[in-house]
N, C-alpha and C positions, 0 to 999 in steps of 0.2 A: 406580089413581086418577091421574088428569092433573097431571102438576102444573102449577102457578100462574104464569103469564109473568111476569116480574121486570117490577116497577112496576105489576102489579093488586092489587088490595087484598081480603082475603077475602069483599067483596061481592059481586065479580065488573067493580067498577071496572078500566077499562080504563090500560093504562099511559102514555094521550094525556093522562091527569088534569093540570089546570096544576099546577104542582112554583111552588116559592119560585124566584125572580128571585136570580142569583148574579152574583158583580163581573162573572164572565167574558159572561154576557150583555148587560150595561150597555154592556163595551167590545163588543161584538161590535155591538149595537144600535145604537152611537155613531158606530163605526168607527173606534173608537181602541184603543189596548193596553194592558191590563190592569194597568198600570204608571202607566198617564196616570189613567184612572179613579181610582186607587189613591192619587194624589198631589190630583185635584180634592178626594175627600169628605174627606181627612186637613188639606187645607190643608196640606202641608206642601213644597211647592215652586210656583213661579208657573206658570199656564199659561193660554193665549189665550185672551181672555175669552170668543172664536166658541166654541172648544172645551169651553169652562167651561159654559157653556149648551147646550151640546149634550147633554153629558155628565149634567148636573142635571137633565134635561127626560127624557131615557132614562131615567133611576132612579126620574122621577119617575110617569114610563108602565108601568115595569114595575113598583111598586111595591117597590122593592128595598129593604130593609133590613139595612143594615153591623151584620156580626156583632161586637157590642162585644167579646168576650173575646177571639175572632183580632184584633180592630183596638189593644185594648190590648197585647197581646203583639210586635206590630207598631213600634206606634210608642212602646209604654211608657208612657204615657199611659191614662187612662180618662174617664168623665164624671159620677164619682163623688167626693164629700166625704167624708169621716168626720167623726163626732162621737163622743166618750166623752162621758159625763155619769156623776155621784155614783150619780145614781137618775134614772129614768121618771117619775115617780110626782109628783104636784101642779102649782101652776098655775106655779110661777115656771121647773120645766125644761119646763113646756109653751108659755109665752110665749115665753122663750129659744129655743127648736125653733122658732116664729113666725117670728122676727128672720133666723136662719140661713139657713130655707128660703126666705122671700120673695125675698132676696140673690142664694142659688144658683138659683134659679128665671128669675131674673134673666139670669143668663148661663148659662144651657141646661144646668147641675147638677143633679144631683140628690144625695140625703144614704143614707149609710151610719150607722145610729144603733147604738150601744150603751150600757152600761152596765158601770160597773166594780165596783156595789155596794160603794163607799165603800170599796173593799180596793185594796191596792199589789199583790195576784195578781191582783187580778180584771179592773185596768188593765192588765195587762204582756197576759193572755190576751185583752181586747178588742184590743188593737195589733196581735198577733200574727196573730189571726184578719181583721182588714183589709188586711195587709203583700199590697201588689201589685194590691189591689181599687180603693185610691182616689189621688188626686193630691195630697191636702194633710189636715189633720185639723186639727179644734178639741176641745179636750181641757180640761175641767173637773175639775179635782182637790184641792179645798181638802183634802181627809179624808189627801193622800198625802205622805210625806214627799218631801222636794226633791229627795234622793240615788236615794231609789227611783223616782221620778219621772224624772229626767234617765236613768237604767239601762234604763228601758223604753221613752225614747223614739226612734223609728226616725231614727237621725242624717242621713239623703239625704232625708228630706222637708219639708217648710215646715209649719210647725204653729203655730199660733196656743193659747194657754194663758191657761185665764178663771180668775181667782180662784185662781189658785196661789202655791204660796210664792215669791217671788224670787228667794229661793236657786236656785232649779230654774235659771235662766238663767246659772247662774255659768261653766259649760263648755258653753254652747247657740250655736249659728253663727251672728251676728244676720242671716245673710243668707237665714235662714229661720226663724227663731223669733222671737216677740213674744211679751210678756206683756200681757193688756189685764185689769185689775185695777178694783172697783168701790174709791172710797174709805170702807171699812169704819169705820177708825178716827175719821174726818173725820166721816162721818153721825153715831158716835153721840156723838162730845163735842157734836155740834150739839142735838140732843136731849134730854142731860141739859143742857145750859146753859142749853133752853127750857123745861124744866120746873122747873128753880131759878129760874129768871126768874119765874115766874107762880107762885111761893113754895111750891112743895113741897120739901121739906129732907130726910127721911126716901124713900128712891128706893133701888128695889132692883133688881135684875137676874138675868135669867132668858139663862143663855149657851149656846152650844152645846160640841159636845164639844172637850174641850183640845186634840185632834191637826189639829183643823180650822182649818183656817190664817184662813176668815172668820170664824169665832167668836170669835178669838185676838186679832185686829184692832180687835174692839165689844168686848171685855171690856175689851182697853188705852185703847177711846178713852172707856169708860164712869168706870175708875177714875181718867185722868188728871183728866178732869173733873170728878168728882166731887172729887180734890184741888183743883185749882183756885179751888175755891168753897165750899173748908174745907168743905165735908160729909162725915158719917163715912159709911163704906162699910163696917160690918161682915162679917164674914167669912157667919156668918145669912143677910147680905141678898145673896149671892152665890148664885143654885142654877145646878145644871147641870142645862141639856134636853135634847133631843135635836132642830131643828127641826122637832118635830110637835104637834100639836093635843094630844095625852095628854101628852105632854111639858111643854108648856106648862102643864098643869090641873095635873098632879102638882108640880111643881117652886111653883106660885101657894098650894098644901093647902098645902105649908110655910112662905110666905110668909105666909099670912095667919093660923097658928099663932103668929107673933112679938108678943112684948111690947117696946115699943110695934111695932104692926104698921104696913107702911109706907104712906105718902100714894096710894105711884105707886110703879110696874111698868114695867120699860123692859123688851121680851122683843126678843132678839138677831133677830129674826122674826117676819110677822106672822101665822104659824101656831103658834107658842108664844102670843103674845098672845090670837090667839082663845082657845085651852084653856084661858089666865090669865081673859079674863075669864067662862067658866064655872064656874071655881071660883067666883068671887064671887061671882056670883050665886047659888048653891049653899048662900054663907054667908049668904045674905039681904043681901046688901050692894050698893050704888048706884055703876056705873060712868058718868062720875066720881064723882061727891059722897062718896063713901065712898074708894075707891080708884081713884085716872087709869089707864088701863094706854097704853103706845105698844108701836110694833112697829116692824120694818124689812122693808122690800121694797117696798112698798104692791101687795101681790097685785091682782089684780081685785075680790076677795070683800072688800077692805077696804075697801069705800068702800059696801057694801051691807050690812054686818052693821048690829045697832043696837047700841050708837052708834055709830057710822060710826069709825073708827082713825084716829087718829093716828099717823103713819109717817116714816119716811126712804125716797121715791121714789127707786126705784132704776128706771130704764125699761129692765125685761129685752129687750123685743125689740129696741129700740133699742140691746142691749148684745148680741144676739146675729145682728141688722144686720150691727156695726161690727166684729165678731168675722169673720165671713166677709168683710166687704170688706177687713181688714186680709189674712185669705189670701188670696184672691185675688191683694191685691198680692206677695205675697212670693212665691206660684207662679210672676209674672211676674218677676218680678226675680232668681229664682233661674235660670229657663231661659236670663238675658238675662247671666247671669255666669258666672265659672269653679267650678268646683266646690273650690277651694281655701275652706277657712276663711278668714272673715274675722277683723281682728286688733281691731275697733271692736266698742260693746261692742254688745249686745242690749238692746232697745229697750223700758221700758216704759211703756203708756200706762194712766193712771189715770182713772178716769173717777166725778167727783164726784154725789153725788144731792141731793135738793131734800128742806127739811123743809116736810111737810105736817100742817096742824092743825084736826083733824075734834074731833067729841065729846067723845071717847072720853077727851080731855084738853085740853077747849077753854081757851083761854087770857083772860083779863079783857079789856074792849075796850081800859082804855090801858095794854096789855101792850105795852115798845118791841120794835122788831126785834131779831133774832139777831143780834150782828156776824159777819162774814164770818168763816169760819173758812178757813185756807191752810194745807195741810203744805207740810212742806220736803223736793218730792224729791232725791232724789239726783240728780248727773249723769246718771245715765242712766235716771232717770224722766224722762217728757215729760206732761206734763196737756192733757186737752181742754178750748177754753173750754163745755163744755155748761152747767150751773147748779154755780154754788156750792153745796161741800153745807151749808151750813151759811142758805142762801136758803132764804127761808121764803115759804109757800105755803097763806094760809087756805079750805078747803075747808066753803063751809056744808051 
């Protein structure tokens, strides 16, 4: 049997078939050396603009395509982001991916996605499996402790961290770490003070899990408030959910088994609140007029259920924007410095949300405004001016 001439294909295709266009053709097409080409597509040394066009216009007739894996080995670089998130799964990590990708779209990025399934193994194993694939990462971890947190994260690259504990920044290089943090605590005293404003007295709350650093945040800004305005907060009127829709219903069946049972439902989310107000309705009961329910995020779906939610806006994409415009900066500023640690601290920026007043717990018309509500960060918090969380926002 004959054999096959090296480069026909077992068609009987000939081995004249056009082949992929290689560096070494570009220069050879160009008339330049493979070294010049190598420097035009990388940007990474200057060269004559004649030649720059030469060169671009050859690549661009051969259709040549730089193999990303030799060009990151090359120059250590790629044109890939990571992302960690808790979970995949509903609309606020799928806004939040909105905000990201628009960004790195933006400057010719694209996203590496995972999931850490709300585990401190399951974060260290996403890290692990992107180590050398991307150039910077944004890393969402409220569910992780700060120590296991800071142990998994890869020290030479610039990483941006949403909603995490603070602590995580205590040994982090600020020449490449930022924490950009929603104000949790800030939304929900804003909340409860709108809802004792427009006279419910009996306010209970529906939190997320203890180890979750945003839960932790709305439960502290739920009960200081609620001191504040001498209302009792029984231990009853406290459940834990889990931020889901069952979560929300189950945690509301025990709220609304209490004597006396309460006015108003603050659920740390507004995917707890929907499942809260299914229970009620369940009990045969009027959201409001029986029971107000509020949530936090203002998902998409919360402005379309009936009655429309009442919420603390939190504008995800717009927080997952400013998350990747934050990397961005710091990939730049890290290539543009020494690799020594820096001795200043790490930088975090908080970013306040807006209360919003639908239905779901509409307020009397001469209900006054919320006062502005300010925390006090620390040194080395820094705030955005975007909205007061504690601005208030009537949606009819």
């Amino acid at each position: 049997m004959p054999r096959r001439k090296p480069g026909a294909t077992s068609a009987g295709r000939a081995e004249h078939e056009p082949h992929a266009a290689t560096i070494k053709d570009v220069a050879r097409e160009a008339g330049v050396s493979v070294a010049t080409v190598s420097r035009v597509l990388n940007g990474t040394a200057p060269v004559r603009e004649e030649t720059r066009r030469r060169i671009l216009d050859a690549a661009r007739e051969l259709r040549f395509t730089p193999n990303a894996s030799a060009r990151s080995l090359s120059t250590r670089r790629t044109t890939a982001l990571g992302v960690v998130l808790p979970d995949l799964h509903g609309e606020f990590f799928s806004e939040l991916l909105r905000g990201v990708d628009r960004v790195a779209q933006q400057h010719g990025r694209h996203l590496l996605v995972s999931s850490s399934h709300h585990d401190s193994h399951g974060i260290a194993d996403a890290l692990r499996a992107m180590h050398g694939r991307v150039d910077g990462l944004v890393v969402m971890a409220p569910d992780v402790a700060a120590d296991a947190l800071g142990e998994a994260l890869p020290h030479n690259l610039p990483t941006i961290l949403l909603n995490c504990a603070p602590a995580a920044l205590a040994d982090a290089d600020p020449q490449r770490v930022r924490l950009l943090s929603v104000d949790n605590h800030g939304g929900a005293v804003a909340m409860v003070r709108h809802l004792a404003r427009v006279g419910h007295e009996r306010i209970a709350f529906i939190g997320g899990a203890a180890h979750n650093a945003d839960a932790r945040e709305r439960r502290r800004g739920y009960l200081e408030a609620m001191q504040s305005f001498g209302l009792a907060a029984p231990a009853s009127y406290l459940q834990r959910g889990d931020f889901s829709e069952e979560g929300g219903w189950r945690a509301a069946q025990a709220l609304l088994a209490e004597s006396p049972r309460p006015t108003a439902i603050f659920a740390a989310n507004d995917m707890m609140a929907i499942g809260a107000m299914r229970a009620i309705r369940e009990h045969g009961l009027d959201v409001p007029h029986d029971v107000a329910v509020a949530g936090f995020d203002d998902i998409p779906t919360a402005r379309y259920i009936s009655p429309p939610l009442t919420t603390v806006r939190v504008d995800v994409e717009a927080l997952g924007a400013r998350a990747t415009t934050l990397l961005l900066d710091r990939m730049r500023a890290a290539a543009a410095t020494s690799t020594e640690k820096s001795s200043e601290k790490a930088i975090h920026e908080v970013l306040p949300g807006t209360l919003v007043v639908r239905a779901s717990c509409s307020a009397s018309t001469d209900a006054p405004l919320v006062p502005p509500y300010h925390p006090n960060p620390t040194p080395s918090v820094r705030t955005r001016p975007v909205h007061s969380a504690a601005s208030q926002e009537t949606v009819s």
